[in-house]
KOLVEXKOL-871535 format. One record per residue (C-alpha): y, z, x; residue number from 1. Coordinates in steps of 0.1 Angstrom, whole numbers, always signed. Layout:
BEGIN
north  up  east  drenba
Y  Z  X  NUM
...
//
This chain:
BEGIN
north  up  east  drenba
-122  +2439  +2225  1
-157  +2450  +2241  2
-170  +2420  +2228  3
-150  +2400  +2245  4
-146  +2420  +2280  5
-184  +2417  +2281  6
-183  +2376  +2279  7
-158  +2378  +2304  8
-179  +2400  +2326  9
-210  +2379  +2321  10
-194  +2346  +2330  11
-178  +2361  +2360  12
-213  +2374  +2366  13
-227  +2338  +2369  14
-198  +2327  +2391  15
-211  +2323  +2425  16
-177  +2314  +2440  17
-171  +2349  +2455  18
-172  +2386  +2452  19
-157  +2390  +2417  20
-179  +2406  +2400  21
-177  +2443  +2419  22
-139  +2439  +2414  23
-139  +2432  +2378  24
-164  +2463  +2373  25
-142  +2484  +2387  26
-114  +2468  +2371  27
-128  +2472  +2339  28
-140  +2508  +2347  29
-104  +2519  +2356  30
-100  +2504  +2321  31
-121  +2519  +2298  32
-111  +2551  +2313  33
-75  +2553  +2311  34
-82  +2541  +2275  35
-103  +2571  +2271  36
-82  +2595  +2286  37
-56  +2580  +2260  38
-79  +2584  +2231  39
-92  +2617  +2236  40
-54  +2633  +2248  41
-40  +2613  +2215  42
-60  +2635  +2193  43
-55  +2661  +2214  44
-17  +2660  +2206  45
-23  +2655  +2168  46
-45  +2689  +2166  47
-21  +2701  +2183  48
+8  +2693  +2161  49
-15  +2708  +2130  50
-26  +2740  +2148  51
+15  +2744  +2151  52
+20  +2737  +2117  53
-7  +2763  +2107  54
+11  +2789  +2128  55
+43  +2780  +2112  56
+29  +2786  +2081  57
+13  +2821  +2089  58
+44  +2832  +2104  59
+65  +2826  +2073  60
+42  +2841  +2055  61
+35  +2870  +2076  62
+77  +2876  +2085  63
+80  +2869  +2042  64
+67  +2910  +2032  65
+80  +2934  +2056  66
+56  +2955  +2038  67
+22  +2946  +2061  68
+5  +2969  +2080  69
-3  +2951  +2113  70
-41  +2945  +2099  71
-31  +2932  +2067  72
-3  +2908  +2085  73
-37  +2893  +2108  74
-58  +2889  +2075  75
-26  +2872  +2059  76
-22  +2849  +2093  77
-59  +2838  +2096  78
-59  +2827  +2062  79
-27  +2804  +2060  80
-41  +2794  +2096  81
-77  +2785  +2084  82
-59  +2772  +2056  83
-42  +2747  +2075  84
-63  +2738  +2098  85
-101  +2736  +2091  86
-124  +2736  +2122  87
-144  +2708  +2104  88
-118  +2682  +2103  89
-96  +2692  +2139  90
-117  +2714  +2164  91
-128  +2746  +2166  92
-99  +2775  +2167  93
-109  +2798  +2196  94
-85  +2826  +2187  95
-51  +2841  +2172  96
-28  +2869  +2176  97
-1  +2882  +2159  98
+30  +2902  +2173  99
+55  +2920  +2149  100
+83  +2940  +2148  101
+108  +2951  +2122  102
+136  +2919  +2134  103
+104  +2893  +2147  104
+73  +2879  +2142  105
+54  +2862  +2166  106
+16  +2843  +2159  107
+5  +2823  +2190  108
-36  +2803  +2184  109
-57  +2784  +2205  110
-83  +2758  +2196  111
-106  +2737  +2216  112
-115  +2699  +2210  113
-142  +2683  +2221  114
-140  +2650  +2234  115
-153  +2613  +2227  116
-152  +2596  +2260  117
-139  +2625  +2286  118
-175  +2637  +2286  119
-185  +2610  +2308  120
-162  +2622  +2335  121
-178  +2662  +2329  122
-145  +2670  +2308  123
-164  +2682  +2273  124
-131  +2700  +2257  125
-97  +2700  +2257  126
-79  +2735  +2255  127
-46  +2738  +2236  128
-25  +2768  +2222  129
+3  +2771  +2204  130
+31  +2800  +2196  131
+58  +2799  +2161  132
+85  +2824  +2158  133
+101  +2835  +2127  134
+136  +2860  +2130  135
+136  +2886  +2100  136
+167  +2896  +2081  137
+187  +2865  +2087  138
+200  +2865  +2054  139
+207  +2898  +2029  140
+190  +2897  +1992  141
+212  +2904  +1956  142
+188  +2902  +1926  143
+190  +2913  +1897  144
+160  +2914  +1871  145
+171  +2905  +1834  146
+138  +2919  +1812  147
+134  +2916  +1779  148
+130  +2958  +1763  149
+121  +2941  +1725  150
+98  +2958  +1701  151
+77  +2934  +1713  152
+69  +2949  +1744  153
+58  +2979  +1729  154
+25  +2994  +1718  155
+9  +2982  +1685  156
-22  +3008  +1684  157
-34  +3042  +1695  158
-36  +3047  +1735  159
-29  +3011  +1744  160
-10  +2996  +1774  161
+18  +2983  +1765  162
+36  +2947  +1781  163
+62  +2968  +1789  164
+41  +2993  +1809  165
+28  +2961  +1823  166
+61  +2948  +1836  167
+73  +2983  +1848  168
+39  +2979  +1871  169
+51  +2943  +1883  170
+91  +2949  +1883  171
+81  +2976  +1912  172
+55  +2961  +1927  173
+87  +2936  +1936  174
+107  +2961  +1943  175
+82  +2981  +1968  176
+79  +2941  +1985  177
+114  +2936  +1991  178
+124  +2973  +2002  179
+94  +2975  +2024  180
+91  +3012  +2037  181
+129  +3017  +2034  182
+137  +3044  +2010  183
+180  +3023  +2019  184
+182  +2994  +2026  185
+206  +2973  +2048  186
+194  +2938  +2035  187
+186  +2942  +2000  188
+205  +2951  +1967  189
+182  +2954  +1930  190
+201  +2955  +1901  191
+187  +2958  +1862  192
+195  +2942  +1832  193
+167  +2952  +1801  194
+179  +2935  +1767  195
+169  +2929  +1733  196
+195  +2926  +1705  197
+224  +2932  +1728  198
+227  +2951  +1765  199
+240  +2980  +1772  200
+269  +2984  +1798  201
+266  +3023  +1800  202
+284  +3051  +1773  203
+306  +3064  +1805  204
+324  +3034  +1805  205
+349  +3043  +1784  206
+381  +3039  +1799  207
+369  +3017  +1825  208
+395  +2991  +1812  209
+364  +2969  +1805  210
+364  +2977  +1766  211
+388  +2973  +1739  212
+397  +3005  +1725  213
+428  +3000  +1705  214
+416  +2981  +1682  215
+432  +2943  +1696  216
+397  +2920  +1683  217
+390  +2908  +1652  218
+356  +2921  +1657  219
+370  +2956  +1652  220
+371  +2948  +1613  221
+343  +2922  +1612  222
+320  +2938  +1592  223
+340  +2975  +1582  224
+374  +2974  +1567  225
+390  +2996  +1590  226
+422  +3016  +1582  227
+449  +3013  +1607  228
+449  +3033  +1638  229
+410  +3037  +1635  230
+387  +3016  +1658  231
+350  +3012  +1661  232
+348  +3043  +1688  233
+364  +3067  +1664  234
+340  +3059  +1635  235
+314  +3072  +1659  236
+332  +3105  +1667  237
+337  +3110  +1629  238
+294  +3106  +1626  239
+281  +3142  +1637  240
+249  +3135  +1657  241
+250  +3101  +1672  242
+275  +3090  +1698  243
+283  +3055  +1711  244
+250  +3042  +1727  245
+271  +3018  +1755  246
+257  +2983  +1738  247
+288  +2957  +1731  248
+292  +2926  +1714  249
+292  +2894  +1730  250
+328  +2884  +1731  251
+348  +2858  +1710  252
+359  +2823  +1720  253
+395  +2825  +1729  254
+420  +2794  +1745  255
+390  +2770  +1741  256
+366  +2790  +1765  257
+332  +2806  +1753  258
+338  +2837  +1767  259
+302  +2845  +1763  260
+294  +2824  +1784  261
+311  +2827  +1815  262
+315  +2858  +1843  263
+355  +2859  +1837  264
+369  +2892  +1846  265
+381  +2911  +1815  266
+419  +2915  +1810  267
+431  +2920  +1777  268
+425  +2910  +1740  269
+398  +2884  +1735  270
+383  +2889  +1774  271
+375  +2930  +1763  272
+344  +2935  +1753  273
+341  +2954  +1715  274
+321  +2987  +1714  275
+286  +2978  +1694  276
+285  +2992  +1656  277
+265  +2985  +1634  278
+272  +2991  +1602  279
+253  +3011  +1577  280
+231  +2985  +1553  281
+225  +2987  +1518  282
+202  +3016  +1502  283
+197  +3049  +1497  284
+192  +3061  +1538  285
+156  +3056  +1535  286
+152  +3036  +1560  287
+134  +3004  +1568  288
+124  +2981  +1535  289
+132  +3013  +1516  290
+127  +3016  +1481  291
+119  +2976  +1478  292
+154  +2966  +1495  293
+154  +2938  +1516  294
+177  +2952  +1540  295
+168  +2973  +1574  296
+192  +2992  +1589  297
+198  +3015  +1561  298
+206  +3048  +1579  299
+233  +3062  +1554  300
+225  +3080  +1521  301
+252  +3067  +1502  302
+238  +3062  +1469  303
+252  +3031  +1465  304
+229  +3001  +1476  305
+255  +2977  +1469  306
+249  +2941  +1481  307
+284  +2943  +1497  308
+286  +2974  +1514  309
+275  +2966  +1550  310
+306  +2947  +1550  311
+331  +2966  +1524  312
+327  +3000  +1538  313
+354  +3022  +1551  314
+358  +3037  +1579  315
+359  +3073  +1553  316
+322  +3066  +1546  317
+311  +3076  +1579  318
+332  +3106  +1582  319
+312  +3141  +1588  320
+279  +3120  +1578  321
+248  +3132  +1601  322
+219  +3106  +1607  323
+187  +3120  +1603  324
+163  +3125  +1637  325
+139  +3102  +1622  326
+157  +3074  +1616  327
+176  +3074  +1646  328
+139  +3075  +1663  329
+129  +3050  +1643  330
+157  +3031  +1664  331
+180  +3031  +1630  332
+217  +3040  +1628  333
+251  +3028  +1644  334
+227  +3020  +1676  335
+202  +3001  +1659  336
+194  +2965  +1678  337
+208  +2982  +1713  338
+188  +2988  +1739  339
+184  +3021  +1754  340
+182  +3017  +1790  341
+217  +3008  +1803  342
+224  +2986  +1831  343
+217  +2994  +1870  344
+241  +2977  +1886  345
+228  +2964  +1927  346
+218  +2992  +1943  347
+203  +2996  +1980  348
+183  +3028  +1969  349
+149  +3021  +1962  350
+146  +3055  +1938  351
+174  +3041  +1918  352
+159  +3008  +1908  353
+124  +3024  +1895  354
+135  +3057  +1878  355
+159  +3027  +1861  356
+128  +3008  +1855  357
+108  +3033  +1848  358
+135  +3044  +1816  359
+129  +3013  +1800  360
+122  +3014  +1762  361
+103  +2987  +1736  362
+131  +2983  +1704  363
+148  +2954  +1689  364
+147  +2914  +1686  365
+156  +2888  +1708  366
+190  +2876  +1724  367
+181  +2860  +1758  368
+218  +2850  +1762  369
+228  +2888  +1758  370
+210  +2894  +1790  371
+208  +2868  +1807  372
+249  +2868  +1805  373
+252  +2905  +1817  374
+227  +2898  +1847  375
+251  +2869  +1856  376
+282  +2894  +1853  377
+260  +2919  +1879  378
+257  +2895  +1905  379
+289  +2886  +1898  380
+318  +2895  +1929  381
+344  +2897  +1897  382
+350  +2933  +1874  383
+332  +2946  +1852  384
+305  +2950  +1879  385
+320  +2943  +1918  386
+288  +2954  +1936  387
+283  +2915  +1946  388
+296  +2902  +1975  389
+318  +2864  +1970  390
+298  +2834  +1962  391
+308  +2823  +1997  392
+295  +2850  +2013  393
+266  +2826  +2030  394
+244  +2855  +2049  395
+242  +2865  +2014  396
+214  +2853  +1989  397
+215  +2861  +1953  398
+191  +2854  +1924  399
+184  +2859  +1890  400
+151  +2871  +1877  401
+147  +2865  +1837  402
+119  +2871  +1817  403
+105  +2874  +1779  404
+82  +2879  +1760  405
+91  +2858  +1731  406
+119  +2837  +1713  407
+154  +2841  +1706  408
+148  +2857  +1674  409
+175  +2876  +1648  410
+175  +2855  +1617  411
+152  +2866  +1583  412
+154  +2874  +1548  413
+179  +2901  +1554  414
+200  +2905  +1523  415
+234  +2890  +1520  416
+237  +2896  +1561  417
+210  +2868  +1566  418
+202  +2883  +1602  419
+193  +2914  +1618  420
+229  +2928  +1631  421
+231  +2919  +1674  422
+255  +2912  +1698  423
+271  +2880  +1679  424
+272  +2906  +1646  425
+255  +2889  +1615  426
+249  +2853  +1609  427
+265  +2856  +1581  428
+296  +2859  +1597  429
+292  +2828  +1613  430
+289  +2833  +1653  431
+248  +2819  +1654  432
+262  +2785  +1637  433
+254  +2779  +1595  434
+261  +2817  +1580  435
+230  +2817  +1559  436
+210  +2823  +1594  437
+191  +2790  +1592  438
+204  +2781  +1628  439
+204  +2811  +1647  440
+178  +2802  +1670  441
+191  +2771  +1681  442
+225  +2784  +1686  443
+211  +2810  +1708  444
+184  +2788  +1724  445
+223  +2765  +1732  446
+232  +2797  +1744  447
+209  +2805  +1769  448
+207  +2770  +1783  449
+246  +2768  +1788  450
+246  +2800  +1807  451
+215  +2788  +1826  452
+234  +2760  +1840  453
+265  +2778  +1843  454
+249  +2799  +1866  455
+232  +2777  +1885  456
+263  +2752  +1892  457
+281  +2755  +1923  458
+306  +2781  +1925  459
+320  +2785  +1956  460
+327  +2746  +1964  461
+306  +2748  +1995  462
+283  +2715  +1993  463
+249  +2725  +1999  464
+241  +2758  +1995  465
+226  +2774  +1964  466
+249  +2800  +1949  467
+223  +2818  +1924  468
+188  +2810  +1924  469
+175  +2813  +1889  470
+133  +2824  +1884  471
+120  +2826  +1850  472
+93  +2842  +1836  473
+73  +2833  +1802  474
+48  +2868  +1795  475
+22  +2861  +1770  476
+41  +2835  +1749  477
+26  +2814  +1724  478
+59  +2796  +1712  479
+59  +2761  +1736  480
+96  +2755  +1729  481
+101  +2788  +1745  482
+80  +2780  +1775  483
+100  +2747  +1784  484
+133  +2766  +1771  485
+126  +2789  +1804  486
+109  +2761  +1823  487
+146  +2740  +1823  488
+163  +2774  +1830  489
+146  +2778  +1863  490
+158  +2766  +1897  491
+142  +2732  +1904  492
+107  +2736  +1924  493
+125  +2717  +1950  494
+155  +2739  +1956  495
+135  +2769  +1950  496
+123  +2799  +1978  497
+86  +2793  +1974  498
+86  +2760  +1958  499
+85  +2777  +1921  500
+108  +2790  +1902  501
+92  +2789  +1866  502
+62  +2812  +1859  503
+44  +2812  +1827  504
+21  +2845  +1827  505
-8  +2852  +1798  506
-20  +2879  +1815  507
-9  +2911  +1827  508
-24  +2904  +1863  509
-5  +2869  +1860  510
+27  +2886  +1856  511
+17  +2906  +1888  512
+6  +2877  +1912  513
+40  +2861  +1899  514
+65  +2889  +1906  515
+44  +2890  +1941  516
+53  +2853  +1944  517
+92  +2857  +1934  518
+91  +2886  +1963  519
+75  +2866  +1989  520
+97  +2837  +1980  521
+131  +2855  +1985  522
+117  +2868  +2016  523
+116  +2831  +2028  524
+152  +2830  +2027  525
+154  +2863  +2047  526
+136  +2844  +2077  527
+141  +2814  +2101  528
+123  +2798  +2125  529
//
């Protein structure tokens, strides 16, 4: 284009038919400078459009943790501003300034561009500014954390630091983001789910109608040939020292529905959850591996050591029988494979939440679809836990937390049982798929990814809307079938608060920055612009 404005201009320079020229010059000034004006106001618009962006950004992210003192929420701003808009590439940003308040946060920024023809007219910069707006508390949180309290987790040698200890550190450093200062909150509800070998709902719930305690499952006589009129419950009260712990089985398929695998309301029969017992294993009461057996929950002096007694007892051997301290701390006994820390159901009281996390305790093997059913059943709006509100309830947002440490694991060389004793009882009697334990893992690895999807499908017919996010968490796990087990579990990144749903942590400060990233992330859907 210059090149050819300029052979105009010197042809109509040679012309010497009138006074063209001075017109043209000014013609072409006029030009030149509206193009100018056009070029230099163009990018003027498209810095402007990023500088907004950036404030967008630092707004969210400053609006995300209510937890911010007013320095730490201008660090936090500059950065996601600088972030998104480098002086190198757009201008030079001349300033910031953030304005917050418990319902509002406010981050107005200017920059200053310089120009690429205005300078011949004395204009050398451009100003512009810009102002985002994010509303707090828009929408109120129900999470519940489903953590995985196996042996695990614990402590291997003398004054270590446990992954459990670890995860206590994260699960509140979540916590302390989403309550903020609050010791109550209006917005947010935490509940708790730890598991290993099966969950447990909480000893005082008996006669909550929740549990069957008559005697109407066949998993009442499973595994101990009851006498009639005696149930599970009164074989505890006949043992002197140990009570019911408040772990139950995972209940039996009944009318063509896996019952285990669904949030349905208990009622009667087959939807009643059975109290957990597990029965007394061959040997001579000395415990774990015990005089060569291959059997491991042998609590019960009996003399016997029979290959069939785990499942041939009567409910007589158990009566006036008195476990011995150590084996019941050695996690042995009617107990064994339940986890000690019961469930918290959603709570707005900070306290409640970390004394509950706090309580946790390292014991037993792995049943992810143990927990990760019971953490559905918490958030939940149906009995055994009401706490949450209806899946319709759209001011609401409710998520699942889940995370391990390893893989669904109960099978071994376990005697005639063929499988540590667990929420689906022994392999042997058939719940984990072929009874000589050979399948267990996949069944339960089925398991977990049936209930993942479950929980994730729309519940509430409203097209749209997410009903329970699902994040997953992977904590120093070496198994990869694990890792994508979890991966395919998690919300998609694309539906997901935070863009990531999955986390795989091999590091205790991992599994920090990833509870941090969970928090932030369900504080994105507490916020709108």
């Amino acid at each position: 284009m210059y090149r050819a404005l300029m052979s105009i201009g010197e042809r109509l320079r040679r012309d010497e038919h009138g006074a063209v020229l001075p017109l043209f010059t000014v013609a072409m000034i006029s030009m030149l400078l509206v193009t100018a004006v056009g070029i230099d106001y163009g990018r003027a618009l498209v810095v402007k459009q990023k500088l907004l962006n950036a404030t967008d950004a630092a707004a969210l992210a400053v609006g995300a943790d209510p937890t911010l003192t007013q320095e730490q929420a201008e660090t936090r701003a500059e950065a996601f501003i600088r972030a998104h808009y480098p002086d190198v590439d757009f201008g030079h940003l001349t300033g910031f300034n953030v304005v917050m308040d418990a319902s509002q946060v406010d981050v107005t920024a200017s920059a200053q561009i310089p120009t690429t023809f205005l300078h011949v007219a004395n204009i050398d910069t451009i100003d512009v500014a810009v102002h985002s707006e994010v509303q707090r508390l828009q929408r109120d949180l129900e999470v519940v954390m489903v953590l995985d309290n196996t042996g695990s987790m614990g402590c291997t040698g003398r004054n270590c630091v446990s992954k459990l200890d670890n995860l206590k550190v994260a699960a509140n450093k979540l916590v302390t983001i989403l309550f903020g200062a609050d010791e109550t909150s209006e917005h947010v509800k935490i509940g708790l789910v730890p598991f290993s070998g099966a969950v447990n709902i909480g000893a005082d719930k008996i006669g909550s109608g929740w549990l069957d305690e008559v005697g109407l499952s066949p998993l009442q006589t499973e595994d101990i040939n009851l006498p009639d009129n005696v149930t599970l419950l009164d074989l505890f009260d006949q043992i002197q020292n140990v009570g019911w712990g408040g772990c139950v089985r995972a209940r039996l398929t009944a009318t063509g529905e896996d019952l285990d695998l669904t949030d349905a309301e208990p009622s009667s029969g087959a939807s009643l959850w059975v109290p957990y017992f597990a029965p007394d294993e061959p040997g001579n009461g000395d415990g774990p591996g015990g005089s060569g057996s291959s059997y491991y929950n042998d609590y019960i002096d009996d003399g016997t050591g029979g290959s069939n007694e785990a499942r041939q007892a009567f409910a007589g051997k158990y009566n006036g029988v008195s476990v011995s301290s150590r084996r019941l701390d050695d996690g042995l006994g009617p107990n064994f494979n339940c986890v000690p820390q019961p469930i918290q159901p959603l709570t707005n009281v900070k306290t409640t939440i970390t004394t509950a996390i706090q309580g946790m305790i390292a014991r037993g093997s792995t049943v992810i679809p143990s927990g990760l059913g019971w953490g559905w059943r918490v958030l939940s709006p149906t009995a055994p836990f009401t706490e949450g509100v209806p899946y319709s309830e759209q001011r609401v947002a409710k998520a699942l937390i889940l995370l391990t440490d390893g893989r669904n694991q109960v099978e071994g060389n376990i005697g005639h049982n063929n499988s540590f004793y667990s929420a689906y009882g022994y392999a042997a009697e058939g719940h984990l798929g072929n009874t000589n334990g050979s399948e267990t893992r996949e069944v339960l690895d089925g398991k977990t990814t049936a209930l993942c999807n479950a929980i994730k499908a729309n519940m509430d017919d409203i097209i749209g809307d997410q009903d329970i996010y699902i994040y997953t968490l992977t904590f120093q796990v070496d198994d990869a079938a694990t890792r994508t087990l979890m991966q395919n579990c998690a919300t998609p990144p694309d539906e997901c608060p935070g863009d990531q749903c999955y986390f795989d942590s091999p590091t205790a400060s991992d599994l920090e920055d990833a509870f941090e990233s969970i928090a932030l992330g369900l504080n994105k859907l507490r916020v709108a612009k």
